[in-house]
C-alpha positions in Angstrom: 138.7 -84.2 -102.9 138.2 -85.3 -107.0 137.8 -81.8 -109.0 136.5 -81.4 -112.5 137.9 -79.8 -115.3 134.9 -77.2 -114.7 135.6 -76.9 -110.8 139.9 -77.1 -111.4 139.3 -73.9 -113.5 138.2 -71.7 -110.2 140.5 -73.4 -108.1 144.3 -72.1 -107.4 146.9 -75.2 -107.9 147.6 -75.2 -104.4 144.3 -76.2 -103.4 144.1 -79.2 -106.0 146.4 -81.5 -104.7 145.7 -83.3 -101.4 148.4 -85.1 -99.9 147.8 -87.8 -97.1 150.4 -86.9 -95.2 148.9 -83.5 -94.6 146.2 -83.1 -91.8 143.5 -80.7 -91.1 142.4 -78.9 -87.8 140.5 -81.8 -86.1 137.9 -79.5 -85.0 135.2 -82.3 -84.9 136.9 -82.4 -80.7 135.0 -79.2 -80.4 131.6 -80.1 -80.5 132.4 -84.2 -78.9 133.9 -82.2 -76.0 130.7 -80.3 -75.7 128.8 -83.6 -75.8 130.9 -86.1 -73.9 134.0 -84.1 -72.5 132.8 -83.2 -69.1 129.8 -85.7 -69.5 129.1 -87.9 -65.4 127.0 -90.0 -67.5 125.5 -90.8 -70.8 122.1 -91.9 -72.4 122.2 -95.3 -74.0 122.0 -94.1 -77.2 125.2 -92.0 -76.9 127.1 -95.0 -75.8 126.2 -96.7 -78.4 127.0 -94.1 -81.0 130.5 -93.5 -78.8 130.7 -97.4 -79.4 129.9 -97.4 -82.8 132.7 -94.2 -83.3 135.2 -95.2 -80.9 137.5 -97.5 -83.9 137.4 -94.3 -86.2 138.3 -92.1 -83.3 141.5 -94.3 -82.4 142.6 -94.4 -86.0 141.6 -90.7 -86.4 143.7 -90.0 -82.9 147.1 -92.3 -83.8 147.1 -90.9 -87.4 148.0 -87.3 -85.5 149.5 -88.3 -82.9 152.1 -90.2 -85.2 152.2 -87.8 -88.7 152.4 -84.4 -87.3 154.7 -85.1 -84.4 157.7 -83.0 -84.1 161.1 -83.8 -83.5 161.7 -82.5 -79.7 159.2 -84.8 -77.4 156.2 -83.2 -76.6 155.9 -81.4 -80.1 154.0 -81.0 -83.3 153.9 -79.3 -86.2 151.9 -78.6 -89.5 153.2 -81.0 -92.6 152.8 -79.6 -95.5 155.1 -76.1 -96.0 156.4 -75.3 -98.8 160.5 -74.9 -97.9 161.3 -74.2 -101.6 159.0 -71.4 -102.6 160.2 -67.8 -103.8 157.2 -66.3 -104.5 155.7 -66.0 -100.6 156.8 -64.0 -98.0 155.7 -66.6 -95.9 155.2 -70.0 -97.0 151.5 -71.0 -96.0 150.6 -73.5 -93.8 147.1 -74.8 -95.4 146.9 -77.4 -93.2 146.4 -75.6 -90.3 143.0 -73.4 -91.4 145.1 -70.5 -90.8 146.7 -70.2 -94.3 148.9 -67.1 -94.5 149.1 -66.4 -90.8 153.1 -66.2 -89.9 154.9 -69.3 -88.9 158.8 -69.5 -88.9 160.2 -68.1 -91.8 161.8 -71.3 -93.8 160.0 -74.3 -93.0 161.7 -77.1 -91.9 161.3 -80.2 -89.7 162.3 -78.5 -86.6 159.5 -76.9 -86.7 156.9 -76.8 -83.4 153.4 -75.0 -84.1 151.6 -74.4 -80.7 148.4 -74.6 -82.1 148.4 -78.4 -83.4 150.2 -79.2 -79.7 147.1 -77.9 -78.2 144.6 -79.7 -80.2 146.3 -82.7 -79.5 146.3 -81.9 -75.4 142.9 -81.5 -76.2 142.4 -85.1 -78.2 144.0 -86.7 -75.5 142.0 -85.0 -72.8 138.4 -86.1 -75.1 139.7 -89.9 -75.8 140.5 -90.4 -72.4 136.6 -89.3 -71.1 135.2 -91.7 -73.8 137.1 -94.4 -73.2 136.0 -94.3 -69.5 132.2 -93.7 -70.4 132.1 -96.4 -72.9 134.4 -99.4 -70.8 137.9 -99.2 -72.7 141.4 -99.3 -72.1 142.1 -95.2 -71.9 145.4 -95.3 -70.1 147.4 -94.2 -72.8 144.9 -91.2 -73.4 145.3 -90.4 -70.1 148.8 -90.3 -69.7 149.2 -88.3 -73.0 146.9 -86.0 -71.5 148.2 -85.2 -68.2 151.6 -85.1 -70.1 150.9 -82.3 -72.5 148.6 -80.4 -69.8 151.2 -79.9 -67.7 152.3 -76.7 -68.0 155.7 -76.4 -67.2 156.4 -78.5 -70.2 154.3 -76.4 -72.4 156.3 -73.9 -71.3 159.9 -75.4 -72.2 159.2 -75.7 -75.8 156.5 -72.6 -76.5 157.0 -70.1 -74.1 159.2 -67.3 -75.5 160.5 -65.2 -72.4 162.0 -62.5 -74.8 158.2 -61.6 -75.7 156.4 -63.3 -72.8 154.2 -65.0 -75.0 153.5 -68.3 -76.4 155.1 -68.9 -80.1 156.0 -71.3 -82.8 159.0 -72.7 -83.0 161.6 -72.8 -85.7 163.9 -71.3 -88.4 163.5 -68.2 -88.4 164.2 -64.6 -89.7 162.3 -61.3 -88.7 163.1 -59.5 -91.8 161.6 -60.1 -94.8 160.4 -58.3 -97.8 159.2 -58.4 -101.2 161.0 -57.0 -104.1 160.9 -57.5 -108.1 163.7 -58.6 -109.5 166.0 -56.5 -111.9 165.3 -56.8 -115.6 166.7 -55.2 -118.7 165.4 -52.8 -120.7 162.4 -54.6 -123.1 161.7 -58.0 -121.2 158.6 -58.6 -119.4 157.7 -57.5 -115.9 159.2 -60.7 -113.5 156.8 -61.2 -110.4 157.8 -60.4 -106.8 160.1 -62.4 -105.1 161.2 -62.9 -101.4 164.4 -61.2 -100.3 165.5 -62.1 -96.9 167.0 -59.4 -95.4 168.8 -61.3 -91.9 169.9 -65.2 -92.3 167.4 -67.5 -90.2 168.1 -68.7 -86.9 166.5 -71.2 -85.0 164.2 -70.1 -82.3 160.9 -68.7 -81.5 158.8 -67.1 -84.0 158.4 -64.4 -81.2 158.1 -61.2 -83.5 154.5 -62.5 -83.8 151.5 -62.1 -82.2 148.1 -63.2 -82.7 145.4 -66.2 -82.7 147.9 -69.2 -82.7 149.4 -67.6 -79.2 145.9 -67.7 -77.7 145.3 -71.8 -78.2 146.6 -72.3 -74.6 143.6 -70.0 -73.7 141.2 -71.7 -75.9 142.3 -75.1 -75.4 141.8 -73.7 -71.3 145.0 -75.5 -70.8 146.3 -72.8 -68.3 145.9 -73.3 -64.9 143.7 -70.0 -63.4 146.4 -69.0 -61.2 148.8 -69.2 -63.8 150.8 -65.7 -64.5 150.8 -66.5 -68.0 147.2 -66.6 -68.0 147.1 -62.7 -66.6 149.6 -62.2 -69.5 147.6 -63.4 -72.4 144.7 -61.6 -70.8 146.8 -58.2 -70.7 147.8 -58.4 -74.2 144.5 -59.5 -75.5 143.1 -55.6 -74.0 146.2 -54.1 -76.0 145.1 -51.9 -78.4 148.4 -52.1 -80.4 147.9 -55.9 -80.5 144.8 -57.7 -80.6 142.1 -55.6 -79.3 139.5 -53.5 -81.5 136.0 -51.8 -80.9 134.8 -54.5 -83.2 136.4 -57.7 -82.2 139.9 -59.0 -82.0 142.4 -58.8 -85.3 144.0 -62.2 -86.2 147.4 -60.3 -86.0 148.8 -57.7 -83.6 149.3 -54.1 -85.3 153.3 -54.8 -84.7 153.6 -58.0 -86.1 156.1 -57.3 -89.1 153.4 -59.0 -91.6 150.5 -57.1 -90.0 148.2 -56.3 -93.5 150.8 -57.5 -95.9 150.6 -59.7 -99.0 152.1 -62.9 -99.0 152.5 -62.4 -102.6 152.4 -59.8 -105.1 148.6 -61.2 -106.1 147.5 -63.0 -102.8 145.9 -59.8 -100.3 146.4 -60.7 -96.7 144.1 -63.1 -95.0 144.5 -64.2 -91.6 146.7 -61.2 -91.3 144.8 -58.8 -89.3 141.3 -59.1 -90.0 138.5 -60.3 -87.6 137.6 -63.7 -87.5 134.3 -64.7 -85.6 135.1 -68.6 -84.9 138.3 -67.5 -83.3 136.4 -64.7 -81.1 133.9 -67.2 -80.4 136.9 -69.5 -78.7 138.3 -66.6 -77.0 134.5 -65.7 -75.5 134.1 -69.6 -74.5 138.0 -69.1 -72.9 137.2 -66.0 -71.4 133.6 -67.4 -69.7 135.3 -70.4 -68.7 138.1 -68.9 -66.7 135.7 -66.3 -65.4 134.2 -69.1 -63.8 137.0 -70.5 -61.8 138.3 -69.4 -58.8 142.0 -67.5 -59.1 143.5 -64.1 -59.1 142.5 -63.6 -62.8 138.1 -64.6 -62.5 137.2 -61.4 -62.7 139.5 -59.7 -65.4 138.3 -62.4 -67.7 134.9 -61.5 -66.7 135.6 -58.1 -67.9 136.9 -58.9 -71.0 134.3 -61.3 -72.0 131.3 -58.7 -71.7 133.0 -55.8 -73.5 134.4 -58.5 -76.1 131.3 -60.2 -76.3 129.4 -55.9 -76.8 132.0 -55.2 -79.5 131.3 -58.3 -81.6 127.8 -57.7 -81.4 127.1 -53.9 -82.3 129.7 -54.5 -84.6 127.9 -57.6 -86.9 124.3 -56.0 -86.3 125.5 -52.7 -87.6 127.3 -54.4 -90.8 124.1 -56.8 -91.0 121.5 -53.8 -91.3 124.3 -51.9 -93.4 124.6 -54.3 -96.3 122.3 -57.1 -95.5 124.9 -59.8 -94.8 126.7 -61.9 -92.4 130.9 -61.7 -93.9 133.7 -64.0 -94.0 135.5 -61.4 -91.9 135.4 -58.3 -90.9 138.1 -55.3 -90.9 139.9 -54.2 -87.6 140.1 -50.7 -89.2 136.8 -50.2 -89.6 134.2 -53.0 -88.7 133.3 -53.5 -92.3 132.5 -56.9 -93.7 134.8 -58.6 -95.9 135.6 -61.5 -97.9 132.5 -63.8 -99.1 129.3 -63.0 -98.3 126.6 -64.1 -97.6 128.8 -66.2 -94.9 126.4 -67.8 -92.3 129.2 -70.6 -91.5 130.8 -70.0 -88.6 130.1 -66.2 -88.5 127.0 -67.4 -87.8 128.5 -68.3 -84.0 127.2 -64.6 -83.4 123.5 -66.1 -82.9 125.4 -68.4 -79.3 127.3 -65.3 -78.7 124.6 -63.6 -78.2 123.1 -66.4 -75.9 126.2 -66.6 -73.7 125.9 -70.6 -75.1 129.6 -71.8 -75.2 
């Protein structure tokens, strides 16, 4: 993106400068998987727009699927970290949407973020249904596929049995903390740096909780009869995790950066607050697996409809309160926050509301 010296003014350095090697969450697959994923059969127009798109799709696909990979098979993780910085208590991954939510403590290339591996199970799962509505070679779609959906393997490098939850992956420590440097007497006030309080190890970012561990639920990548599945739903009821009378917090209450600052000047972001896009996939998760038949149908159908009456009584009350649809909203007390007027996806209410997922 090109910036003038007008827009550079408003914009943080971090944002300027956009690196090729650095992706973005391909959430275009959202909306195509709506379309085409589970499409018997198309209209002639649609195959010739999937024609017409499919070149762009394979690059789009093969640029992922080769840049973000990670080193263990079967892995992927965020470029972009910052493994020098001082100033952040945890180095933001922009290039995940998800900014300041907590990944491993020092980024390095070991790195595994289960989000990105589940967008790309879901690539794989869209490229191979396109290729076989428009007439091409799919195979290596579908073996990609059927390789990351399996979920024993998704297991073996996410699933933390300390927490019995699914996690990132990497080097890690679980404590933390800001703290300004010692100065003497007369010299100017130094900003806050980060001390690390136990040396990083490798291993899963288990001390954290929140919307990344939910992407095997979003992505519906579980099977219905997995235990795992009754797991995530359990925890996503816990009040001193996820679960609030207005919606569900980006980060559980015991997370050790619940509602803390990255930096001394950046308030937290994705680090408790509700988020309506990600409530919106839970809701579409939760409908879908009520749906199917297994031991877990009718808990998710339980959750959805008191999920779905929190969100609701929760946005209509801010709305006729201040007259706006918010960025987010607070987990302590419902009240809209960030930008505002904010009818981007917080405007997903509106399908909400229509059970349309």
């Amino acid at each position: 993106m090109d910036f003038g010296d007008k827009e550079r003014v408003k914009v943080p350095d971090e944002f300027v400068v956009q690196k090729n090697s650095n992706a973005n969450p391909p959430t275009l697959l959202l909306p195509l998987y709506d379309m085409f994923g589970e499409a018997e059969s198309i209209s002639q127009s649609d195959y010739e727009y999937l024609q017409r798109a499919w070149p762009r799709l394979v690059t789009w696909y093969d640029w992922f699927n080769t840049t973000q990979v990670g080193r263990e098979p079967s892995t992927y993780y965020w470029q972009g970290r910052d493994p020098t910085t001082k100033r952040e208590l945890n180095p933001k991954s922009f290039s995940s949407g998800l900014d300041d939510y907590p990944r491993a403590s020092h980024p390095t290339d070991d790195e595994r973020h289960l989000d990105l591996r589940c967008w790309m199970t879901l690539a794989s799962k869209l490229m191979s249904r396109i290729s076989e509505l428009i007439g091409k070679d799919g195979q290596k779609y579908v073996e990609t596929w059927q390789y990351l959906a399996d979920n024993k393997l998704l297991d073996k490098v996410h699933w933390s049995t300390k927490s019995k939850r699914f996690a990132d992956y990497g080097l890690h420590s679980t404590s933390v903390k800001l703290k300004r440097p010692k100065t003497e007497p007369g010299m100017s006030r130094p900003e806050m740096i980060r001390e690390v309080l136990t040396p990083p190890t490798l291993g899963f970012v288990d001390d954290t909780f929140g919307y990344v561990s939910l992407f095997p639920l979003f992505t519906h990548i579980l099977s219905p009869s997995s235990q795992k599945l009754g797991k995530i739903l359990d925890d996503l009821k816990n009040p001193n995790l996820l679960w609030t009378k207005y919606g569900l917090r980006s980060l559980a209450k015991n997370s050790p950066l619940y509602d803390k600052r990255n930096t001394e000047h950046d308030p937290p972001y994705w680090r408790g607050a509700i988020w309506i896009n990600m409530n919106y996939l839970t809701l579409k998760a939760l409908h879908h697996y009520s749906n199917l038949e297994g031991p877990y149908q009718i808990k998710a159908k339980v959750i959805h409809n008191e999920l779905k009456e929190n969100l609701i009584t929760n946005l209509i009350k801010e709305y006729y309160k201040t007259g706006y649809i918010w960025e987010q909203y607070s987990d302590k007390s419902g009240e809209g926050m960030g930008c505002r007027p904010f009818t981007g996806w917080s405007s997903l209410i509106v399908l909400i509301m229509a059970d349309i997922y």
